[in-house]
C-alpha positions as CSV (number, residue, x, y, z in Angstrom):
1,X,124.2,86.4,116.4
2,X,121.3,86.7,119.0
3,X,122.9,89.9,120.8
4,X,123.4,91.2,117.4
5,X,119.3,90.8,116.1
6,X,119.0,93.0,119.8
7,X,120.9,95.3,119.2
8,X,119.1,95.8,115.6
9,X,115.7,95.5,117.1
10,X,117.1,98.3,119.2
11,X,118.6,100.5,116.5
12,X,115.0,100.0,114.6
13,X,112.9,100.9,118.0
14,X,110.5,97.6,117.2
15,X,109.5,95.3,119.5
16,X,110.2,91.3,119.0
17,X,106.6,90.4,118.4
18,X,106.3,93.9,115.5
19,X,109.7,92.1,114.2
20,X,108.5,88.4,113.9
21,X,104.9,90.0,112.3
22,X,106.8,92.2,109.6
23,X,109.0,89.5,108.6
24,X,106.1,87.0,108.6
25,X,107.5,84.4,111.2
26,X,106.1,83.1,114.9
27,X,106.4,85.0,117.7
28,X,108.3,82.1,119.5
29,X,111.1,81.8,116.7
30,X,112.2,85.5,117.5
31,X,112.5,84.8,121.3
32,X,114.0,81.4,120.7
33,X,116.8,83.1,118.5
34,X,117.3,86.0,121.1
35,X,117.4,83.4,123.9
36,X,120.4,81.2,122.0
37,X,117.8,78.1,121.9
38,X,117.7,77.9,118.4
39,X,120.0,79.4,116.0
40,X,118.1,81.1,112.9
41,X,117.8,79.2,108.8
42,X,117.9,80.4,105.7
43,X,114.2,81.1,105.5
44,X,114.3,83.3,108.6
45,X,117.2,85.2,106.6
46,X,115.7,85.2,103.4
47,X,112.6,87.2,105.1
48,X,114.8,89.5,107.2
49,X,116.5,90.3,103.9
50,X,114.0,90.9,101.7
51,X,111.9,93.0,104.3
52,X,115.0,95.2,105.6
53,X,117.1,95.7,103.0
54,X,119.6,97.8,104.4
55,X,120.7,96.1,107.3
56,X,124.1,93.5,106.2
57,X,123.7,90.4,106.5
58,X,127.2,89.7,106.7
59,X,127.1,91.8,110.2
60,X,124.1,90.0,111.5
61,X,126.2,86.7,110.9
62,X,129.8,87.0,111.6
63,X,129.6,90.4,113.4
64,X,131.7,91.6,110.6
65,X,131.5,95.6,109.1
66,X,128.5,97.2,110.0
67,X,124.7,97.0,111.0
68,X,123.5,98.8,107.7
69,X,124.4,98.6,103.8
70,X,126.1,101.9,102.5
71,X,124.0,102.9,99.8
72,X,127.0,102.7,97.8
73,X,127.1,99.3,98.2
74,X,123.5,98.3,97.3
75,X,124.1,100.3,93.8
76,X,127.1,98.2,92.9
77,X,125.6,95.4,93.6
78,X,123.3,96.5,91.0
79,X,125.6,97.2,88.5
80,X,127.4,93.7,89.4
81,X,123.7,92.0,88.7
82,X,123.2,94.0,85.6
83,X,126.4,93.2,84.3
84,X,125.2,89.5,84.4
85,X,122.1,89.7,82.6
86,X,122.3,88.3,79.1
87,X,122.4,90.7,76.8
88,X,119.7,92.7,75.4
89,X,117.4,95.6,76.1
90,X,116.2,96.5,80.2
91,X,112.5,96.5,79.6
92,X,111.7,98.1,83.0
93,X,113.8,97.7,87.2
94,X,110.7,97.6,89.7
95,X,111.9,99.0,93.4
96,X,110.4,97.6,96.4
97,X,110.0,99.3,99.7
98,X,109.8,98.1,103.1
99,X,106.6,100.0,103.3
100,X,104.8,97.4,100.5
101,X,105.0,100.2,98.2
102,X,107.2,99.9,94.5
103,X,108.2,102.0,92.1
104,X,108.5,101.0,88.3
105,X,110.8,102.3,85.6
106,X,110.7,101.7,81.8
């Protein structure tokens, strides 16, 4: 998995210290996981996740499909959580960025 968060830091022209700042973890953890000392939790997922969204976490992991979520796939996986929602009126989606910014619809 460490040759695969390279190669992502690569793809995303970042540095290992701008990654560990934008995803709100120490410095150390990010070279630790590139070096193979320490292999990366939940947490450290969780954060990658939520702050780039488009990168598949299934990839990062197994090495499985590819470096980045087919836009495709990110709206059927909104469907699939709509579809699970009890039933009743959608009062409004909100949209995150990566930039900090959102967008809300009624």
């Amino acid at each position: 998995m460490n040759t695969r968060l390279l190669r992502f830091l690569e793809a995303e022209n970042i540095s290992q210290s701008q990654f560990a700042d934008s995803i709100g973890v120490a410095r150390a953890s990010i070279s630790h996981i590139l070096s193979g000392r320490n292999k990366p939790g939940f947490d450290f997922l969780e954060k990658l996740a939520s702050q780039y969204p488009n990168l598949s976490l299934e990839w990062l992991v197994t090495g499985r499909g590819r470096m980045y979520n087919a836009g495709g796939e990110d709206a059927e996986s909104l469907e699939n959580a709509l579809s699970l929602a009890p039933k009743g009126q959608i009062e409004r989606i909100v949209v995150f960025f990566s930039d900090g910014t959102f967008k809300e619809f009624k």
